[in-house]
Each structure stands twice: as C-alpha cells, then as structure tokens.
C-alpha positions in Angstrom: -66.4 140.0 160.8 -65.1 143.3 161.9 -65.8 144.2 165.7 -66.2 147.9 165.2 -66.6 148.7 168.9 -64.3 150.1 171.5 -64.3 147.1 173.8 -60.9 145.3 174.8 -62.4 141.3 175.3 -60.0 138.4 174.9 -59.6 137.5 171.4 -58.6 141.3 170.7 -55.8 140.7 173.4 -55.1 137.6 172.1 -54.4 139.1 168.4 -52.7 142.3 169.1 -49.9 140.3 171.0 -49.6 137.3 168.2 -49.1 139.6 165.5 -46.7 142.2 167.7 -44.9 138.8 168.8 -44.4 138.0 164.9 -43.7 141.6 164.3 -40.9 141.9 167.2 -39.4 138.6 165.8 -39.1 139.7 161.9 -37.7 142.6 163.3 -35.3 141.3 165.5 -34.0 138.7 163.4 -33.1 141.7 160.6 -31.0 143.2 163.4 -29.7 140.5 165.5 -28.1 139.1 162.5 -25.9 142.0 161.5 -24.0 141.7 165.4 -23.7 137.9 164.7 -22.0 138.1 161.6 -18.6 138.2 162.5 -18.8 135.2 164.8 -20.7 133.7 161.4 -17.7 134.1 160.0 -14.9 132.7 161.9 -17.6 129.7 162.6 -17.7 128.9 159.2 -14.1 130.5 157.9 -16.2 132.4 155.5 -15.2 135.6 153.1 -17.1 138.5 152.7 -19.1 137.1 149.6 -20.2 134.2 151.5 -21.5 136.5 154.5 -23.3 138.9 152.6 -25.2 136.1 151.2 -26.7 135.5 154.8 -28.3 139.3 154.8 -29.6 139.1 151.0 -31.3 135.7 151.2 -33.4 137.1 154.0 -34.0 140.3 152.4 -34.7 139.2 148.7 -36.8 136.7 149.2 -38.8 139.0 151.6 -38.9 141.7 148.7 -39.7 139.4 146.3 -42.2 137.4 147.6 -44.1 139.6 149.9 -46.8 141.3 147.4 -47.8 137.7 146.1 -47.9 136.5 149.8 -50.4 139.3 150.4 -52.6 138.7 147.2 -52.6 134.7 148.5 -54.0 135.5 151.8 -56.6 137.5 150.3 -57.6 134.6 148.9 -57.5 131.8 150.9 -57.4 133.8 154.4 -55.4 135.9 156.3 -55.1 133.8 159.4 -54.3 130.5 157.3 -51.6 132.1 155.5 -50.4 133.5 159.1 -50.1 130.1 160.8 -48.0 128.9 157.4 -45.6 131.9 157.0 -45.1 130.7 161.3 -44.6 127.4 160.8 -41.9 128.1 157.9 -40.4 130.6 159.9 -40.0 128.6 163.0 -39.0 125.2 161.1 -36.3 127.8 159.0 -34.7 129.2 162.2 -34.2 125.3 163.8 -32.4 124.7 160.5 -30.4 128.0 160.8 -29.4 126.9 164.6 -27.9 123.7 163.3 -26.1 124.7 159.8 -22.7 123.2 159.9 -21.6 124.3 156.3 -22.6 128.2 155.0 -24.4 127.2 152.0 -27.1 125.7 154.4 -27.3 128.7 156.3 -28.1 130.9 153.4 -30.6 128.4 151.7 -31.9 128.1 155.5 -32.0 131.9 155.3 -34.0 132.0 152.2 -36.8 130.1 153.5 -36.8 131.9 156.7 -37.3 135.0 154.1 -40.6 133.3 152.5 -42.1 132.3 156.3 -41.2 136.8 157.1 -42.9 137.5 153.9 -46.2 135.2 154.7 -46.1 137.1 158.2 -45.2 140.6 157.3 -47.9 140.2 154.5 -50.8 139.0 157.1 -50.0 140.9 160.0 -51.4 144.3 159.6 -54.7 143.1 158.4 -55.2 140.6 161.0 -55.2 143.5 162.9 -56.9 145.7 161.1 -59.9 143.0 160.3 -60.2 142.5 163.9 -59.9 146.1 165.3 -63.1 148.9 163.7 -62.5 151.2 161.3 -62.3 154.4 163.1 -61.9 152.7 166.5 -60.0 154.0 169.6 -59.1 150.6 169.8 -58.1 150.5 166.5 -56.1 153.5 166.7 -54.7 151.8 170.4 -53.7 148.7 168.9 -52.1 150.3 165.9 -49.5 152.5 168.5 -48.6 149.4 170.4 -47.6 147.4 166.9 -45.7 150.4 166.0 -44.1 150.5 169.3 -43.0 146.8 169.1 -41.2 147.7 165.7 -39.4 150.7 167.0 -38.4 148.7 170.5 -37.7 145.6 168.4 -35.3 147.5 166.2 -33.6 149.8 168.9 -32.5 146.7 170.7 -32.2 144.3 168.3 -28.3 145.1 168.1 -27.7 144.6 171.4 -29.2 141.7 171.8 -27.7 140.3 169.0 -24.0 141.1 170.5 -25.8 139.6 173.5 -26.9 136.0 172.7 -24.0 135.6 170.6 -21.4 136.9 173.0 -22.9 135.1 176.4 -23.9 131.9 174.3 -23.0 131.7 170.0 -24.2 132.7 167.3 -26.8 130.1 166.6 -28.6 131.2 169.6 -30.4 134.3 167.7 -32.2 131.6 165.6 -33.1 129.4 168.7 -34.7 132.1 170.6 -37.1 132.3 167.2 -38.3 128.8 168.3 -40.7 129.6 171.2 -41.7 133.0 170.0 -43.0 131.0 167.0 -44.4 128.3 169.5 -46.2 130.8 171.4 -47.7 132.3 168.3 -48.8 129.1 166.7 -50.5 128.5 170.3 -52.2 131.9 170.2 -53.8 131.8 166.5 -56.8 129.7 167.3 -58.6 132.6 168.8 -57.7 135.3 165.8 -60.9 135.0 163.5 -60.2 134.1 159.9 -60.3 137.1 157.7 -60.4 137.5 153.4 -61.0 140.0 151.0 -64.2 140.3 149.2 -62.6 140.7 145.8 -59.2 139.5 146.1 -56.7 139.5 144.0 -55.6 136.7 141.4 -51.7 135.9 141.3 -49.5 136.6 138.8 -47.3 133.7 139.0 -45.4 134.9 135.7 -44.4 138.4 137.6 -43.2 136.5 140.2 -41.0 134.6 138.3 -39.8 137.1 136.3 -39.1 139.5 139.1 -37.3 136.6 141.4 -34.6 136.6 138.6 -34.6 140.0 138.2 -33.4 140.6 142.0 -32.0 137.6 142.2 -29.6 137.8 139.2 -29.0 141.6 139.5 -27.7 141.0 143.0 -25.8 138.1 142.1 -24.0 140.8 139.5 -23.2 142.8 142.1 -21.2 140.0 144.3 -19.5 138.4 141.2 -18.3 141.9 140.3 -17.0 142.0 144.0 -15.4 138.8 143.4 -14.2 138.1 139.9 -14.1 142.0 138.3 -16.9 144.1 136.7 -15.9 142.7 132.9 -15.6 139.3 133.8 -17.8 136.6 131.9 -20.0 135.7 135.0 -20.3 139.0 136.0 -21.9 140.4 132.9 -24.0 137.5 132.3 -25.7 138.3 135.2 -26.4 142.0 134.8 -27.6 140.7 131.1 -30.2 138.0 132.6 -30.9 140.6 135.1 -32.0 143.3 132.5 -33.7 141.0 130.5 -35.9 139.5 133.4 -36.9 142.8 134.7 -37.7 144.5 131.0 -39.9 141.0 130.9 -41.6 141.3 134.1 -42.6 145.0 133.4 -44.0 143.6 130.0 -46.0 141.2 132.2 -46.9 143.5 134.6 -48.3 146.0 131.3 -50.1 143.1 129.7 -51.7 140.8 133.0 -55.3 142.2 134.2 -54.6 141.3 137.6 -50.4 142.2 138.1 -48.9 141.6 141.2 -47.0 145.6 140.8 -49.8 147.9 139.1 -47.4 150.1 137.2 -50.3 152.8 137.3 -49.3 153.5 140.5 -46.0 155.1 139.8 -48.5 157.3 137.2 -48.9 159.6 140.2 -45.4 161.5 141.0 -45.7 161.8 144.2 -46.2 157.9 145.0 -43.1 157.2 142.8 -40.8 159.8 144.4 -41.8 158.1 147.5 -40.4 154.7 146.6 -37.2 156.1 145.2 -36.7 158.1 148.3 -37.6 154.4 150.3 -35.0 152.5 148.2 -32.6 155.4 148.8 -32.5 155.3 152.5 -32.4 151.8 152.3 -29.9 151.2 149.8 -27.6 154.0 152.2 -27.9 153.8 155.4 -28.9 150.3 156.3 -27.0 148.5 153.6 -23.5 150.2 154.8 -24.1 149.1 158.7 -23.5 145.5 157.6 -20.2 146.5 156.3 -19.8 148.7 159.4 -20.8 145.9 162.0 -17.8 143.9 160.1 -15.3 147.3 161.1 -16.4 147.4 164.6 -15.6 143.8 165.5 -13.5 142.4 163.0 -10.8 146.0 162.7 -11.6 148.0 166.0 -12.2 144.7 168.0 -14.8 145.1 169.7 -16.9 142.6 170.8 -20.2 141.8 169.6 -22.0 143.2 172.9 -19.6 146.3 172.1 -20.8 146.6 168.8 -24.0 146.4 170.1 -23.7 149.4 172.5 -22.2 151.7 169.6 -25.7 151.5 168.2 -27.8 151.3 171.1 -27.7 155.4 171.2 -28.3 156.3 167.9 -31.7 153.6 167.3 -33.0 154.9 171.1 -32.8 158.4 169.3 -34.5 157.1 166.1 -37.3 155.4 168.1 -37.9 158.3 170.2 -37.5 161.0 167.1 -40.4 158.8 165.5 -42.5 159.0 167.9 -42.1 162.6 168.2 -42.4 163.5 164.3 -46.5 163.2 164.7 -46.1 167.3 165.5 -43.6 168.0 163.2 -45.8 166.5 160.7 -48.3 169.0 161.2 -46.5 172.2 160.5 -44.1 170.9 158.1 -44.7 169.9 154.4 -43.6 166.5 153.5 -41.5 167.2 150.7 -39.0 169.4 153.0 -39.2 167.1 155.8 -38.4 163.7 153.7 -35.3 166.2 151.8 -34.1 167.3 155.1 -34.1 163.8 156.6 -32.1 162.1 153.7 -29.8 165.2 154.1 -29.4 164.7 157.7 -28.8 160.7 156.7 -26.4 161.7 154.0 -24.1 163.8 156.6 -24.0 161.3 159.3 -22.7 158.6 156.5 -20.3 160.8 155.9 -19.3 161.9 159.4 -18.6 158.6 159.7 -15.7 158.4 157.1 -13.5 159.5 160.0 -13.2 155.7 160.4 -9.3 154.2 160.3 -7.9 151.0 161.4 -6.9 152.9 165.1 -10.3 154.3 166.1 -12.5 153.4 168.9 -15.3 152.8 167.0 -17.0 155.1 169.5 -16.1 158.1 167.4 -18.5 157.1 164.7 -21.3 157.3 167.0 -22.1 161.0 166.5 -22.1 160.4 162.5 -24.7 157.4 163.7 -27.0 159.8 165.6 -27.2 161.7 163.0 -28.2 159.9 160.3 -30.5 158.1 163.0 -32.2 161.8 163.7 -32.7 161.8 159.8 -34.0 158.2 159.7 -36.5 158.8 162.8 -38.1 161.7 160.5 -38.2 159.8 157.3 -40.1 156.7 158.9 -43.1 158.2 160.0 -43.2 161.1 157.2 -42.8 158.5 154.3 -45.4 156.0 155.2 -48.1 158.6 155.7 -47.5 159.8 152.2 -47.5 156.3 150.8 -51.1 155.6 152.7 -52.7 159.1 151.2 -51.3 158.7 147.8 -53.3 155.3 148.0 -57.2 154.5 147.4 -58.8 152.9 150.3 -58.9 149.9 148.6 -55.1 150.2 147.4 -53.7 150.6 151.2 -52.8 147.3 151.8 -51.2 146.5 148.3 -49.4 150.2 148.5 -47.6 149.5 151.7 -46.5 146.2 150.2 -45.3 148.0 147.5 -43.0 150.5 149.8 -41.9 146.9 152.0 -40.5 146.1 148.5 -38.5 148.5 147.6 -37.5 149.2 151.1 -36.3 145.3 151.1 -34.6 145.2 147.9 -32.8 148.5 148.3 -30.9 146.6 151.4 -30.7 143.5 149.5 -29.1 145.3 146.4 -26.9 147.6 148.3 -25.5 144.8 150.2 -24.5 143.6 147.1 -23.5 146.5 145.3 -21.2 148.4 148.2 -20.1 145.1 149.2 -18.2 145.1 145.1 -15.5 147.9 146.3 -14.8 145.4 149.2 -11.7 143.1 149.5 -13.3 139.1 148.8 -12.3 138.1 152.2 -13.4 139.1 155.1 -12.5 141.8 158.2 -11.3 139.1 159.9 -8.5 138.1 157.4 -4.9 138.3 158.3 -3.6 141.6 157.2 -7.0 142.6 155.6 -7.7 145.9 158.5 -6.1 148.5 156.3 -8.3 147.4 152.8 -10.8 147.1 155.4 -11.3 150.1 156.6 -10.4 151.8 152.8 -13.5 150.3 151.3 -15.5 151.4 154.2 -14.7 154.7 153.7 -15.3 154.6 149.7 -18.6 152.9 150.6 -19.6 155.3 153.0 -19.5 158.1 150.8 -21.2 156.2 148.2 -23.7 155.8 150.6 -23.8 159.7 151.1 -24.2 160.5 147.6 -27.4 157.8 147.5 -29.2 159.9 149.9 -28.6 163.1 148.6 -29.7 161.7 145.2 -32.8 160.8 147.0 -33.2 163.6 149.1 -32.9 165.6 145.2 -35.8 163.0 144.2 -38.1 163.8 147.1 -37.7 167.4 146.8 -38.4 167.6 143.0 -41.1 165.0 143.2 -42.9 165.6 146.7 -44.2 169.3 145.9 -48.3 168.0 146.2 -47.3 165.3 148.7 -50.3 164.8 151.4 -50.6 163.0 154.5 -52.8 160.4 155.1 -56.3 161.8 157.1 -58.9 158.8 156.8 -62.8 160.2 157.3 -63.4 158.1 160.0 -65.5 160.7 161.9 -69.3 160.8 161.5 -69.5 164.5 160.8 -67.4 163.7 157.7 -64.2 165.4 159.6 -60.9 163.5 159.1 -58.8 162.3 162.2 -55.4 161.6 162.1 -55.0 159.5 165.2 -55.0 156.5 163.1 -53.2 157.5 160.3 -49.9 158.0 162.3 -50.1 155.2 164.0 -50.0 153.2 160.6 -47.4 155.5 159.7 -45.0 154.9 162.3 -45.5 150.8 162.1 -45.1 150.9 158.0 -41.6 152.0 157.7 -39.8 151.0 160.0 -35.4 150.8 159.8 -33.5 147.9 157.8 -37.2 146.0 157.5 
C-alpha cells in the first residue's frame, strides 16, 4: 500500500537506496564499458565487429525487452520481478568477469541486458508505490534517484579508465557483484507492489520486434564487414523489414500490445521519440568509436580517456540540474531544437580529430554537445510524462527507454559500417582510423539536425508535465522535474 505521508522511517530508507544502488550500477556499467573497450580488445585480439557487439548486446536486449519486463511486473509484482532482474544481473556480470573467448562475453552481455531491463523496468515504481502521490517525500526521493543517474554517468568514464587501468578490464563487471549482493540483502524490506489492471503480454510483439532490432543491427555490422550488396548483408535488412512490418501488424491487431501505436497518434509524443532516437543515435553511439581514437590512435590511457570526458558529463549533470528554470520561460519545442543544434555543432567541432592530436582538443566540441545534452534530458522527459495519461506514465517512459536504447544500439551498428573491420589497435590502422571518425562524426551532426528539424516542426503544442497534486486543484511542478531529470538520462 502506498504510504502517502511525509515521514522518512526505515523501509523508505531502505528502498530509495536499493533502487538508486541498481540505478547507479545500470548506469555505470553503460559507461564503464566504453573506457574498457580497448583493453577488451587487445585481451581478446578482437576487430571492431567483434567489440561493437559487446555495446549492442547490452543495449538491444535492454530496448527490446524492457516494455514486456514492465508489463510482467505488473503482473506478478514489482518487487519479485526486482529481485530476478538482480539476480540475473549479478550472476551475468560473474560470467562477464571470467569470459576467456569474446563470444562469451557478448552472450554474457546479453543476459546482463535482460537482468538491466527487469531492473530499469521495476525501479521507478518501487519507488513511486512506496513514496505518496504528491509527497515532499516523494518529490525528495525522486531528486536523489535522479541525482544518482547524473553522478553515475558523469563518473562512469573515469572510473572505467580507472579499474581497468589500476587492475583489468574484468574488474568493471566484478565491482557489479556486491552492489548486487547488497541489493539482494536490502529487498526484504521494500513492500511488494502490482497494478490493479495490469497488462497482458504480447509474447508475438516481442518476438517479432527482437528480430526486427536484432536482424536490422546485424545488417548494419555485415555491411561493415562484408559490403552493403553482399548476400548476408541484404538478407538481413530483408528479415529485418519483414519482422518489423509484422510486429506493427501485431501491435494493430492484439487488444493488449506491448507498443500502443495510438500513442504516436498525438504529434507531439512522436516528435518526441524521434528527437530521443536522434540524440541517441548521434551523440552517444559515436563516443564508442571515439573512446577507440583516444586510446587506441592518440594513446592515451584508459584513465586519460577518462579525464577527456570527465569535463564535459560534470557540465551536463550540472546543466540538468539547472534546466528546471529554463524550463519555465522557455517553450519546449525551441529548447529541444536548440539542444540537438548545440549537440550537432559539438559533433562536428570535433572533426578537428587527426592521427597527431592530443585528444584534449576535442574537449570543447565535447562540452558542447554536453551543454546541448544537459538541456535535452530534463526538457524531453517532461514532455513525454504530459503527453501521457496518468495511467500511461509508466508504459510512456518505457516507450522513450526504448527508443533511447535502440538508437545507441543501431547507431553502433550503423556508424560502425564506414569503419575499417579491424580495430584502432591494428598495425597501420591510425590513419583509416581516424578518417572514418571524421565521416562518422559528421554523420552524427547531420542526425541531430534532422532531429532538432523533427522537434521544431512537431513540438509547436508541446507541454510540460504539471501533475494536480495540490488539494486546491493547483498543479505543482516539484515532482514533475524530478521525474524528468531521472527519465532521460545520457547513453541509458
């Protein structure tokens, strides 16, 4: 039951710092991961395909999986599905730790994807079943879970470059093990939570869409690999458009469909997933080829790497944080256009990269599209929440985790195709390196603007999210940008 009262006792102690421990752990294990690569890679003597691989098993089956993950735990209860997605997540990162061939780190990766999705799912409405509607408290515990995302994400590079630096690779799975330990030891005092009329699951959508992403990203690496006309490569993109033209058919037909295409009816919740998957797609898809220039055609070493970005996700964090204001005087649709501009220019600021630089002249490029990101965050996740029914909240933020997943899972795979098959690392590879970089870049900075175009021609009668929580019937907003801040958060 619902505690709708202000007071702090144990158990609300207790389940705001599982579920920010689970949420700094998903977090860091997005960001940690990109430092470690290039260690990944001489461990293993992998090329690029083969690395990339270890980012979109993560991040498909996250995108994939998460809005059936949410619809389970409605059912069966939030907390049950909670300890599971721990357990998986846990047991996944031992078997990361102690991969001795690739292949087993990116199967290990995809089931470390499924326990992130069971956790991401469950998370927020732990929370939000045991905190009051309306609540100071509420409105306090929702800050500090948006907090631990920000701080998660700002450090997560260093930390990475850290641990693997100071110990190897394998230790930014290990330090998952008692984080998940902890958790699993915390969850007996969270009170089980389900919804009234949950959802049923649509097991064919799932399917359909798992070899939609699955296939179409696939595409993308065998173009990379083998050439856009080969065989294997268009098979792919064909099994790819003939899974997602069936899983839109089964999404139009089902009564209960994991993706309620009568969502994107309203223009402004659409735009708003376009402009997601365009931020995504940009500017955290191209840092994993980025983290590969810095260490494997600068040289710098994975705590180095981890400095050049400490700057630009301290600025993001604290622009977040400060975008509450800026939300009040500014429309939406100017400040999400404005925002994927400011990311477009700092992508391609950052096309001043060559096989001599420091890597510390891309920082300013980095702050940049930072500043853009730390507007966009905030801004896009309180127009997802108001463009959603009460009873749609949940589900609609699923929906943005989606596409904010699958647009770094899919452009992974499709920048990585104007790549060079091996990796940074190669002997004589710094100069193709560093060329594709460039070329990807800039395709990055055209996504952007195309989505900053999308937001500003579909954002006009965007609204941000003001819940009535007040007895007089006025809205308050405290809330809301708490939520907004936690929802969409970077490379997620």
């Amino acid at each position: 039951m619902t505690d709708t009262t202000d007071r702090w006792d144990g158990r609300r102690r207790i389940t705001l710092a599982v579920v920010c421990a689970a949420t700094a752990m998903l977090m860091l294990d997005i960001a940690v991961v990109n430092t470690a690569l290039p260690a990944i890679s001489k461990d293993f003597s992998a090329d690029l395909s083969g690395l990339k691989w270890v980012v979109d098993g993560y991040t498909l089956a996250l995108a994939a999986t998460v809005l059936s993950a949410g619809a389970w735990a409605d059912r069966v209860g939030r907390r049950r599905v909670f300890v599971i997605g721990a357990v998986v997540f846990t047991v996944s990162s031992v078997l990361c730790a102690s991969a001795d061939r690739l292949v087993i780190l990116n199967a290990a990766r995809v089931v470390q994807g499924l326990g992130a999705s069971l956790l991401f799912a469950t998370s927020l409405a732990l929370l939000a079943a045991t905190f009051g509607h309306g609540t100071k408290a509420r409105a306090s515990a929702l800050a500090a879970y948006g907090a631990t995302i920000g701080g998660a994400f700002a450090v997560g590079p260093l930390l990475g470059g850290m641990l693997t630096e100071w110990f190897d690779w394998r230790a930014i799975f290990v330090i998952n093990v008692p984080v998940g330990l902890a958790m699993l030891a915390g969850v007996r005092w969270i009170d089980e939570s389900a919804s009234a009329e949950p959802r049923r699951g649509d097991w064919a959508g799932q399917v359909a869409a798992v070899i939609a992403l699955g296939a179409l990203t696939d595409g993308f690496f065998q173009a990379s690999e083998r050439g856009w006309s080969a065989d294997r490569t268009l098979l792919m993109f064909l099994i790819a458009a003939v899974a997602f033209g069936l899983f839109l058919l089964i999404e139009s037909k089902v009564a209960e469909p994991m993706l309620p295409l009568g969502l994107f009816a309203t223009r402004v919740f659409a735009g708003a997933q376009a402009a997601t998957f365009a931020i995504s797609a940009s500017m955290f898809a191209v840092f994993v080829y980025v983290t590969l220039y810095l260490q494997g055609v600068v040289g710098l070493s994975p705590i180095e790497a981890g400095l050049v970005y400490l700057p630009g996700t301290v600025v993001m964090f604290v622009v977040a944080g400060a975008t509450d204001k800026l939300m009040r005087v500014v429309a939406p649709r100017i400040l999400i256009s404005v925002s994927l501009v400011a990311v477009a220019c700092g992508l391609a600021w950052m096309t001043i990269a060559t096989v001599d630089s420091s890597g510390w002249n891309l920082v300013p490029g980095f702050l940049l599209a930072c500043v853009g990101a730390g507007v966009f965050n905030p801004v896009l996740s309180a127009i997802v929440l108001a463009e959603s029914g009460s009873d749609d909240v949940g589900l609609a933020a699923g929906v943005n985790d989606v596409f904010r997943q699958s647009g770094i899972a899919l452009g992974v795979a499709a920048l990585g195709a104007v790549f060079p098959a091996q990796s940074a690392f190669a002997p004589d590879a710094a100069e193709a390196f560093t060329e594709a970089l460039v070329v990807a870049l800039w395709i990055g900075c055209g996504i952007a603007m195309a989505g900053a175009a999308v937001a500003a021609a579909t954002l006009g009668r965007a609204r941000l999210d003001a819940e009535p929580d007040r007895a007089d019937g006025r809205s308050s907003r405290t809330g809301t940008i708490a939520v907004a801040s936690t929802v969409g958060s970077p490379g997620e």
